[in-house]
Structure formats: structure tokens, C-alpha cells
Rosetta silent file (secondary structure, phi, psi, omega in degrees, C-alpha in Angstrom):
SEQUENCE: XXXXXXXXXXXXXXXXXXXXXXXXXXXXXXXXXXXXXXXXXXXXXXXXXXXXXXXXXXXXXXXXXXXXXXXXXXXXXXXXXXXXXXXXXXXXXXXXXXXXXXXXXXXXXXXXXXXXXXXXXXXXXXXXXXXXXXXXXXXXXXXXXXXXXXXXXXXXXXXXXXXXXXXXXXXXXXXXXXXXXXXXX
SCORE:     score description
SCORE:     0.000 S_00000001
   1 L     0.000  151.133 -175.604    0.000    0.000    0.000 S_00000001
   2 L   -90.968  127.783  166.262    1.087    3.526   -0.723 S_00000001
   3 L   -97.409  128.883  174.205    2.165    5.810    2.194 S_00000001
   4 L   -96.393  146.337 -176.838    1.397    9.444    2.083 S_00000001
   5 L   -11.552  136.011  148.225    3.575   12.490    1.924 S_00000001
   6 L   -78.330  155.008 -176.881    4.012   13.590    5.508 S_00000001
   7 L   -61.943  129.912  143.765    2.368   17.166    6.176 S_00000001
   8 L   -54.802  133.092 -154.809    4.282   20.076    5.830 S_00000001
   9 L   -55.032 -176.502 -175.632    4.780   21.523    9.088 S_00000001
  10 L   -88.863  112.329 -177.056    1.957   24.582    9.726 S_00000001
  11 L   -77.110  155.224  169.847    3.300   28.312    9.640 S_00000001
  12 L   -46.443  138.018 -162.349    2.777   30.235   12.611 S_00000001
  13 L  -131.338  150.941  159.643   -0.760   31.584   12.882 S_00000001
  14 L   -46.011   90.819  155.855   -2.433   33.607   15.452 S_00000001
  15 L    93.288   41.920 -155.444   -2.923   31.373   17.962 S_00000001
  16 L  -132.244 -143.589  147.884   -2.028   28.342   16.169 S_00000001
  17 L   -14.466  133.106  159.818    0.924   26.231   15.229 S_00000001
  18 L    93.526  -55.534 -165.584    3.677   26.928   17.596 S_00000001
  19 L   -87.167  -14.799 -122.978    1.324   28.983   20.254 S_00000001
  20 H   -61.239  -38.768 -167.510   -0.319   25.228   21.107 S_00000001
  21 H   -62.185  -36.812  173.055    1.568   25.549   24.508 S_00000001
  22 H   -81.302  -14.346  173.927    0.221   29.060   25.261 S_00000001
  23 E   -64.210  111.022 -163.731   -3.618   28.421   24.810 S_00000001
  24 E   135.537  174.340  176.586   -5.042   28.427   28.720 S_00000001
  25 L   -96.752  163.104  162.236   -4.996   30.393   31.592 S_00000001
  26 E   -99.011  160.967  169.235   -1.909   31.687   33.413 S_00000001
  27 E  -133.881  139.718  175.718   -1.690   32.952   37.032 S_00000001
  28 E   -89.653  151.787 -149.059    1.546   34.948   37.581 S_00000001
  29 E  -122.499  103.235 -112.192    3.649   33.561   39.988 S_00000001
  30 H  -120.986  -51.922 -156.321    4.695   37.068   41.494 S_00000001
  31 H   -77.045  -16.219 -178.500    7.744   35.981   44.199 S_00000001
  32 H  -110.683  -19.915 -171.108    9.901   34.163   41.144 S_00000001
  33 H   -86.383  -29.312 -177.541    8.943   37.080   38.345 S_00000001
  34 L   -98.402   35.498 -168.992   10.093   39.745   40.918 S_00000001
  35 L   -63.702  154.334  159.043   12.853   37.747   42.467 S_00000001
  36 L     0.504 -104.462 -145.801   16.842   39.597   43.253 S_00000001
  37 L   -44.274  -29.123 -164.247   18.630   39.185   40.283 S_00000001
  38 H   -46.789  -54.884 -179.767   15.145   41.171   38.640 S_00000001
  39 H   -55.942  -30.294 -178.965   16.733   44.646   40.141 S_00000001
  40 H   -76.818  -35.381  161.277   20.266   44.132   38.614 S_00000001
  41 H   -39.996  -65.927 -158.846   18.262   44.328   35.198 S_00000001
  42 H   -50.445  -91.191 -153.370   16.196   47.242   35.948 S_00000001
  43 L  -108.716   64.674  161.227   18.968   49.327   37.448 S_00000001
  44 L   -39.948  124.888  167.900   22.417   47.812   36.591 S_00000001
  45 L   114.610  -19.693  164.948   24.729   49.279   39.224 S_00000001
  46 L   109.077    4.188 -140.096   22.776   48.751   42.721 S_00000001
  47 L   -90.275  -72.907  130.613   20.900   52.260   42.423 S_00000001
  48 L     1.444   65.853 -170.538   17.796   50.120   42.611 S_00000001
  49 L  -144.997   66.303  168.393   17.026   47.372   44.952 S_00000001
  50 L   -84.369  154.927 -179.563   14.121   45.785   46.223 S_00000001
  51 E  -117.744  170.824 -172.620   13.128   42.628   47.507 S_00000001
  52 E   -74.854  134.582  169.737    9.476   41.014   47.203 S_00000001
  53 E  -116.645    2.125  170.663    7.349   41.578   50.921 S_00000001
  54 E   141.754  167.536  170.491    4.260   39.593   49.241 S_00000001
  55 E  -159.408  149.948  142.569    1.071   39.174   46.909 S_00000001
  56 L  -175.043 -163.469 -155.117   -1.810   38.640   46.737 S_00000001
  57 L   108.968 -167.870  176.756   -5.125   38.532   44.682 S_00000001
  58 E  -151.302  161.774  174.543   -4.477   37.077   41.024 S_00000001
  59 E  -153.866   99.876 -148.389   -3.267   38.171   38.303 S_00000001
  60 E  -122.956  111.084  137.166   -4.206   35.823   35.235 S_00000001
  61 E   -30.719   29.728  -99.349   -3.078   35.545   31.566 S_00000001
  62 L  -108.264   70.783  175.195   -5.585   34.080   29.238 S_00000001
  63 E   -69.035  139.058 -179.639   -4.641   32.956   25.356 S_00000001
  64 L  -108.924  168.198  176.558   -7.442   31.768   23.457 S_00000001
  65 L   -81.350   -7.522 -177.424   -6.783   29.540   20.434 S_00000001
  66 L   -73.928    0.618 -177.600   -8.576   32.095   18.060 S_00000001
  67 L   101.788  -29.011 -130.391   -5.271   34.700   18.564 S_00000001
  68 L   -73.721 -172.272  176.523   -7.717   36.282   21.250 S_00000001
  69 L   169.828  135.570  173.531   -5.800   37.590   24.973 S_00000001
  70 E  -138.805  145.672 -140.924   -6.786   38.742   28.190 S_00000001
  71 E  -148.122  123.658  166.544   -5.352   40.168   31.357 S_00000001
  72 E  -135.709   90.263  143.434   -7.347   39.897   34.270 S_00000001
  73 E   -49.893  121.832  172.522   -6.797   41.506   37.978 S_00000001
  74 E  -130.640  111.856  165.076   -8.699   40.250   40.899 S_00000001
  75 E    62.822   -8.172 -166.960   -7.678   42.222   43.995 S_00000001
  76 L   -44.756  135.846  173.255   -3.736   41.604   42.707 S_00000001
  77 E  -144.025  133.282 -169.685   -1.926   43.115   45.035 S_00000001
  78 E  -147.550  147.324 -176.209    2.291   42.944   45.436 S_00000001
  79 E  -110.046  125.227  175.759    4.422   44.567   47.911 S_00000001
  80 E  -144.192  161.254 -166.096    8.250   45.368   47.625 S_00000001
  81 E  -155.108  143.336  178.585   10.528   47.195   50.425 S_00000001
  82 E  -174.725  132.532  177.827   14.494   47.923   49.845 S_00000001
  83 E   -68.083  142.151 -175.775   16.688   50.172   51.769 S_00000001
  84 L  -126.280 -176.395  172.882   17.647   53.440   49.779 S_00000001
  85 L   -51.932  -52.703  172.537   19.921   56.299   50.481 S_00000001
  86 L  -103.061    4.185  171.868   17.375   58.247   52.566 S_00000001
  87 L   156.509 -177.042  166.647   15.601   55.130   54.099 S_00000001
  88 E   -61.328  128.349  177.135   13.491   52.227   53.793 S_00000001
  89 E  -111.574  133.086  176.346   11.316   52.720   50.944 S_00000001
  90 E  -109.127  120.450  166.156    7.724   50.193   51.263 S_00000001
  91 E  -105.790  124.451  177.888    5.862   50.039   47.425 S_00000001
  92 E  -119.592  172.335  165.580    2.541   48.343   47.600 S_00000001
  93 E  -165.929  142.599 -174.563    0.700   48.528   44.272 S_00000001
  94 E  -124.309  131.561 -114.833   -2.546   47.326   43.473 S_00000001
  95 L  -148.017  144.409  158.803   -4.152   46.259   40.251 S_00000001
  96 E  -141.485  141.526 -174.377   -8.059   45.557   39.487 S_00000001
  97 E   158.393  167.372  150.048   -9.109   44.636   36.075 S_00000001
  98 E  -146.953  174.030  178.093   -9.227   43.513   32.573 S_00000001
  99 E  -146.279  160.047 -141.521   -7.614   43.981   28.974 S_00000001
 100 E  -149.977   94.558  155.675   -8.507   42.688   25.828 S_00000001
 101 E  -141.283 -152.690  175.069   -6.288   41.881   22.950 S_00000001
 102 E   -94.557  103.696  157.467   -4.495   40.283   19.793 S_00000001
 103 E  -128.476  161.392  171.403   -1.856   38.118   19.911 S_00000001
 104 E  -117.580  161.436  163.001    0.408   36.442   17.255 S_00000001
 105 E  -131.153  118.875  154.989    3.379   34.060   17.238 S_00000001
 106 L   -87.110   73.337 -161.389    6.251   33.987   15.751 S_00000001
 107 L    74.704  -97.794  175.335    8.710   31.212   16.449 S_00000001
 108 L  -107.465   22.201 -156.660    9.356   32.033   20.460 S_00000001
 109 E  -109.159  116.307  170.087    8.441   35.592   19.738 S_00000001
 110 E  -112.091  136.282 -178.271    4.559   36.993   20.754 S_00000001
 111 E  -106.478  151.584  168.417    3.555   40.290   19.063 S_00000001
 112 E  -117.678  171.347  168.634    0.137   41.806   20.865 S_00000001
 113 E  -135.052   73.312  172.090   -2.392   44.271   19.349 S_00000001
 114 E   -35.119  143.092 -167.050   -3.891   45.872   22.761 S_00000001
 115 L  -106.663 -174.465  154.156   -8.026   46.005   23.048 S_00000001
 116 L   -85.056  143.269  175.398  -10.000   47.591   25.036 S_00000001
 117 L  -121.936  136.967  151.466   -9.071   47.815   28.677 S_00000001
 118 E  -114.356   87.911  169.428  -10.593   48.836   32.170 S_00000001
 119 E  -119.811  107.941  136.841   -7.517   48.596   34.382 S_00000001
 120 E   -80.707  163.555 -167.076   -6.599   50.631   37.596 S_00000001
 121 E  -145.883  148.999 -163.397   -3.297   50.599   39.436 S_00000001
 122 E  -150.067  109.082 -170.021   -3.445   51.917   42.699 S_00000001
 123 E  -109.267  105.806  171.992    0.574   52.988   43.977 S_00000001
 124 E  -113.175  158.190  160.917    1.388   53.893   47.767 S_00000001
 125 E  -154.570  163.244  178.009    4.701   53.950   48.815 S_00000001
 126 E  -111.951  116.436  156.719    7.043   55.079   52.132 S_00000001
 127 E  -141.694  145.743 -164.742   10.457   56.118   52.912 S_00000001
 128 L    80.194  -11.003 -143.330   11.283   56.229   56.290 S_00000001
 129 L    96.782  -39.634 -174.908    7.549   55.651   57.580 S_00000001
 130 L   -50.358  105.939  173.842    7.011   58.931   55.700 S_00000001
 131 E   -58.120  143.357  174.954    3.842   58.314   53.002 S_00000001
 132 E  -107.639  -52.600 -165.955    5.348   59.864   49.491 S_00000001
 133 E  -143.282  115.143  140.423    2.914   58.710   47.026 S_00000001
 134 E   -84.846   82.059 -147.229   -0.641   57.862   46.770 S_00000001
 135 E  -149.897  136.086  142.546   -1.875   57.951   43.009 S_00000001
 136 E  -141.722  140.075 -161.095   -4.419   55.898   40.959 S_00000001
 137 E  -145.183  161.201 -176.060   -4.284   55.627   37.819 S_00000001
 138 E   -68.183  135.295 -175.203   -5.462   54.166   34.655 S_00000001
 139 L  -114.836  129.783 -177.532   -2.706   51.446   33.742 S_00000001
 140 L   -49.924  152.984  173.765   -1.666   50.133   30.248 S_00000001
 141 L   -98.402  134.236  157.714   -1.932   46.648   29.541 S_00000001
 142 H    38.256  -76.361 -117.091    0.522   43.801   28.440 S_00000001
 143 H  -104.708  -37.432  165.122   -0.507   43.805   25.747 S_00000001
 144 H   -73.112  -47.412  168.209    0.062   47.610   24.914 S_00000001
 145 H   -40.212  -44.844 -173.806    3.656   47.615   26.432 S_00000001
 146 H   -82.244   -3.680  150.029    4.306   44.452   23.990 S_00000001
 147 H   -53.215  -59.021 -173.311    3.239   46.478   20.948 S_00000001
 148 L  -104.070   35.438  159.804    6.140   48.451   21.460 S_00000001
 149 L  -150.953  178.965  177.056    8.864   45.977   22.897 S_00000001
 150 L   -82.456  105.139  150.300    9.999   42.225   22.226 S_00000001
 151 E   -97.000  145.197  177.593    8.404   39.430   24.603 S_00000001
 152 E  -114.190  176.954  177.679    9.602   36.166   23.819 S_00000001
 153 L  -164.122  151.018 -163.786    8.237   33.260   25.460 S_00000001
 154 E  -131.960  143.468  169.778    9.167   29.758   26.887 S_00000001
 155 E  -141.909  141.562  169.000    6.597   26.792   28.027 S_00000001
 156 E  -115.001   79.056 -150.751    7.503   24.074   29.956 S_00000001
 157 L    79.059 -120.863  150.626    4.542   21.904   30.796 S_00000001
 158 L   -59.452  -26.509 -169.318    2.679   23.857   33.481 S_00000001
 159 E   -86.392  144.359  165.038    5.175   26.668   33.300 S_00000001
 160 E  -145.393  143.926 -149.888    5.356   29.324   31.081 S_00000001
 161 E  -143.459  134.485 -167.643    8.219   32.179   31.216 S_00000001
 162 E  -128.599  115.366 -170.421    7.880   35.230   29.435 S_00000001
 163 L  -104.290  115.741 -157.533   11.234   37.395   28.658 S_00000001
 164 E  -128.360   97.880  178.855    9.842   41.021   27.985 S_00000001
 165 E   -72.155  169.264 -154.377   12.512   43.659   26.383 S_00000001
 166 L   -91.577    0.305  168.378   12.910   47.091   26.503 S_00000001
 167 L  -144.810 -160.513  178.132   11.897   47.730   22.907 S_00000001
 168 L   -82.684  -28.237  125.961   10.684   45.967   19.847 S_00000001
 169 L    28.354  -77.385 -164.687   14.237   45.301   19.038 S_00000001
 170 L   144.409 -121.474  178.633   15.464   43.456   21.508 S_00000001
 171 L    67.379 -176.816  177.322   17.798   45.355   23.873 S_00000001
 172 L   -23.975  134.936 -178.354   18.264   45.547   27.608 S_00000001
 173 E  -115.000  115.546  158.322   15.613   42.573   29.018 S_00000001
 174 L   -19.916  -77.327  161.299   13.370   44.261   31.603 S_00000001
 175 L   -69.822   76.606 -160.847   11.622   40.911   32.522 S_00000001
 176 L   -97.363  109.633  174.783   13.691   38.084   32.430 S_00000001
 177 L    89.693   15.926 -175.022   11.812   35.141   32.828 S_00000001
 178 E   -47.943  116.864 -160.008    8.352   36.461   34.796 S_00000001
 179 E  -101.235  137.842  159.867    7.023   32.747   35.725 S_00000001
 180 E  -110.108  145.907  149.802    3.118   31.770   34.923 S_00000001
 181 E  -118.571  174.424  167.910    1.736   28.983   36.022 S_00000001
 182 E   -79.230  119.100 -144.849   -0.841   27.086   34.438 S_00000001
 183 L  -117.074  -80.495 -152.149   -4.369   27.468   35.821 S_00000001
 184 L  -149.356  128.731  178.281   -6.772   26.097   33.095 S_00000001
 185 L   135.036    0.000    0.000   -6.440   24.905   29.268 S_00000001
């Protein structure tokens, strides 16, 4: 009997070939994406230094297989504290929400097309004891930052690790390795 042609693989598609590993939900796993080493990125040179004091809440990642994406805050809340020059500085910052977009893939590379969003960010922070800053404000999504920088992405199982640069480029990597876990999908 005659055996047929194997398939040429599939090119990458919006949400397709390639993304199969990103389709589900994520929960960000907030004590390994803001870990140490995160601050020597940021602010090469020590200027810069906090360590994680906590989360909680959720903060969830959603790929659909249609290209679709969503961002969702429930209550997310994350805390960081690091000694500075004039004192301990405390950051709490708090996130409620959702965002709406587009994504594509390209080998380990996700481009977004930002949606509509209803996101707040809520920022207090301390140095010394002293309150500095109270502000809320409307906050950009993902998915707009990743219009205009490089995220790459890695999945391991349950895990998925998202490398998020400071332009579309490439360049300096902000994020290196901000850990999801797998939730649903």
C-alpha cells in the first residue's frame, strides 16, 4: 500500500501552530517574576534594589486559540521594600481589572495588538515611615507595552516564562523570565 507524503509543518498563525503551549490560563507567579537578580536588570549598578514583601489577589493571563488575549486583575496586590539612600522605601501597588487583545506568534516571539481595557493601578509607597505617594491611575496593559517591545516566550509543561525587552528590538531585558503557572487549558 502507498504511504502518504508527511504534512508540511503549519506556519505560525495567530494562535495556532507553535502557540499550542500558550492556549489556557496563566496565574503569575509574582515571588519568582520579581525575584533579586530582577533589580540588577532594571537598574544595573545597585541604584535600585528591592526585595518582594508579598502578593496577593491574582493576576491571570488568558490565550485563546482564536489569537484572542486577556489580562485579568482580581484584587492583585504585590508589595516590595528595599533600603535606599534616605531610608526604607515600602511600594505596595494594586491592580483591578481587565484587557482585551491580539496576539500572534512567531517562532518564540509573541507580538500583541492591545483592546480595550478597564484597568486601575493603585501605587502607595514610604520612605522612612514617611507616606510619598498615593496615586491611581489608569494602567496600560501587556498587551500595549508588547506592541512596542519584544516578549519572547518559553513553556515548559505547566510553566510558562515570558522574557519582555525594553523595545521591539530586543535590547536591555526588563523581565527576564516572569514565571506563569498554568491554571486552566
Amino acid at each position: 500500500a502507498a504511504t502518504p507524503p508527511p504534512a508540511a509543518p503549519a506556519p505560525a498563525t495567530e494562535g495556532g501552530e507553535g502557540a499550542g503551549c500558550l492556549v489556557g490560563t496563566w496565574a503569575v507567579d509574582a515571588e519568582q517574576s520579581f525575584r533579586p537578580e530582577l533589580w540588577d536588570t532594571i537598574a544595573p549598578g545597585g541604584e535600585v534594589r528591592f526585595e518582594f514583601g508579598g502578593a496577593s489577589g491574582r493576576a491571570l493571563l488568558t490565550f485563546g486559540p482564536d489569537g484572542a488575549t486577556r489580562q485579568t486583575f482580581e484584587a492583585f496586590e504585590i508589595t516590595l521594600s528595599g533600603d535606599t539612600a534616605a531610608g526604607e522605601m515600602r511600594t505596595t501597588v494594586q491592580m483591578d481589572g481587565t484587557a482585551e487583545g491580539r496576539y500572534a506568534v512567531e517562532g518564540d516571539r509573541l507580538r500583541f495588538e492591545p483592546g480595550p481595557a478597564d484597568l486601575t493601578s493603585r501605587s502607595r509607597a514610604s520612605l522612612g515611615g514617611n507616606q510619598i505617594a498615593d496615586a491611581e491611575v489608569d494602567l496600560e496593559s501587556l498587551f500595549e507595552t508588547g506592541e512596542r517591545s519584544l516578549t519572547t516566550f518559553t513553556c515548559r509543561g505547566d510553566e510558562l516564562l515570558l522574557d519582555i525587552h525594553e523595545s521591539a528590538e530586543g535590547g536591555r531585558v526588563l523581565f527576564d523570565d516572569a514565571r506563569y503557572t498554568r491554571v486552566s487549558g
